[in-house]
C-alpha positions as CSV (number, residue, x, y, z in Angstrom):
1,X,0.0,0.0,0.0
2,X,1.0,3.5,-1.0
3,X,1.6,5.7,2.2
4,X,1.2,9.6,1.6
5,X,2.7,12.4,3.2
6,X,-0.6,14.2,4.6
7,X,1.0,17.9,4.6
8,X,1.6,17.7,0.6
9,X,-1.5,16.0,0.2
10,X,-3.5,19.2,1.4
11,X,-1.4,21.4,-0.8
12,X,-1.5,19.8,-3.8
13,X,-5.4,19.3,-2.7
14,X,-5.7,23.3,-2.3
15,X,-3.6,24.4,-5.2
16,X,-5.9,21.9,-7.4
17,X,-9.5,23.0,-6.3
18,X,-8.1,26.6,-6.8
19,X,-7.0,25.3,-10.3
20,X,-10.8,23.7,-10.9
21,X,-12.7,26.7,-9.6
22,X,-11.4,29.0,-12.3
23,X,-11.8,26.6,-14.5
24,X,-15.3,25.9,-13.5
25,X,-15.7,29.8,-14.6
26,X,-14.4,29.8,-18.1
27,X,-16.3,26.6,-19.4
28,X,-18.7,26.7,-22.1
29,X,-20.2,23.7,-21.8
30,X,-23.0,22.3,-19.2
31,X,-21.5,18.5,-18.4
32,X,-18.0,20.4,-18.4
33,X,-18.8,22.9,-15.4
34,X,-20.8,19.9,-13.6
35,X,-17.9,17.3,-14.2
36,X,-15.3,20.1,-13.2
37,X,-17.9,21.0,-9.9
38,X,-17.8,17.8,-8.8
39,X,-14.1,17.6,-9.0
40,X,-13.9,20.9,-7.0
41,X,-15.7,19.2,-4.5
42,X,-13.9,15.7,-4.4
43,X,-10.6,17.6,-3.9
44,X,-12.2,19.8,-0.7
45,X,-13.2,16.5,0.4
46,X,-9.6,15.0,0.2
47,X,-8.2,18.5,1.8
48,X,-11.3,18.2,4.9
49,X,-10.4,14.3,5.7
50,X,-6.4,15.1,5.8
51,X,-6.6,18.2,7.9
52,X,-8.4,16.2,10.4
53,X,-6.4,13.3,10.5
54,X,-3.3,15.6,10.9
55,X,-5.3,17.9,13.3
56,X,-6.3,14.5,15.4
57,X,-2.6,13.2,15.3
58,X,-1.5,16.3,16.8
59,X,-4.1,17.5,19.3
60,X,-2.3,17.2,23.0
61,X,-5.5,15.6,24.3
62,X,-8.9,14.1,23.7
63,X,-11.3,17.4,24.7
64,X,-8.8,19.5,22.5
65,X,-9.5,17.2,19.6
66,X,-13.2,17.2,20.4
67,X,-13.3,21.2,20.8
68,X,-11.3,21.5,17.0
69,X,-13.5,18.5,15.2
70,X,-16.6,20.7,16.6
71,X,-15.1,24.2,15.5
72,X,-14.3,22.6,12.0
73,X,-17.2,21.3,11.2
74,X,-19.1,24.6,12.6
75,X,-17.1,26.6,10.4
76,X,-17.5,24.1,7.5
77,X,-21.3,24.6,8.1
78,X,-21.2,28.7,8.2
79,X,-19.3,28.5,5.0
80,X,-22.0,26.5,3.5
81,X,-24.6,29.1,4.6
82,X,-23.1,32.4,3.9
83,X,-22.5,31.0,0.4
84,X,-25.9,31.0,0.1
85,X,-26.8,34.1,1.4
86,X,-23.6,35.6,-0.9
87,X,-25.5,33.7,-4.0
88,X,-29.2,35.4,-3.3
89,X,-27.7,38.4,-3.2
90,X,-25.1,38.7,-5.6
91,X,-25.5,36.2,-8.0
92,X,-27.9,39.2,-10.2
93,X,-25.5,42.1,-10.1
94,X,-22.1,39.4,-11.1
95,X,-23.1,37.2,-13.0
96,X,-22.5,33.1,-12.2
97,X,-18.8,33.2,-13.4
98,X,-17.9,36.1,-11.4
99,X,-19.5,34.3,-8.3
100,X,-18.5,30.9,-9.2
101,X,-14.7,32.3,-9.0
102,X,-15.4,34.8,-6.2
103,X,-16.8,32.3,-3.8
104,X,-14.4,29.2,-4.1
């Protein structure tokens, strides 16, 4: 079995959905910008699992690890919402490129 260094896993993770959201915004085609989404997403997946395996490696205690699994995943959630909020209110004036890029 392979083993992977987790720290170059994230980067390469974050340079590539970076890489995939701007490409998301010049497509032309429908099945391209919904292939290229669910890439985008795949690759934030990847990033999410490895930072908190590394996080969990590294915590100095259980209630430590507990406290930063439950401030991740509230963060992760308040992302998810204020995206939405962002999208009912900008989507209009920019345009779905311009948002697509300005929000990942």
């Amino acid at each position: 079995m392979m083993r992977f260094d987790k720290r170059i896993m994230i980067l390469v993770a974050m340079i590539t959905s970076v890489m995939l959201a701007i490409f998301c915004a010049v497509v032309s085609n429908y099945y391209t910008l919904i292939t290229s989404r669910f890439l985008v997403g795949a690759v934030i997946g990847i990033s999410l699992a490895s930072s908190e395996v590394i996080f969990s490696e590294r915590a100095s205690s259980r209630q430590v690890a507990r406290i930063g699994a439950y401030c991740n995943e509230t963060l992760f959630g308040f992302g998810g919402v204020w995206l939405g909020i962002l999208g009912y209110l900008l989507l209009d004036k920019q345009g779905w490129r311009v948002f697509l890029v300005s929000a990942s």
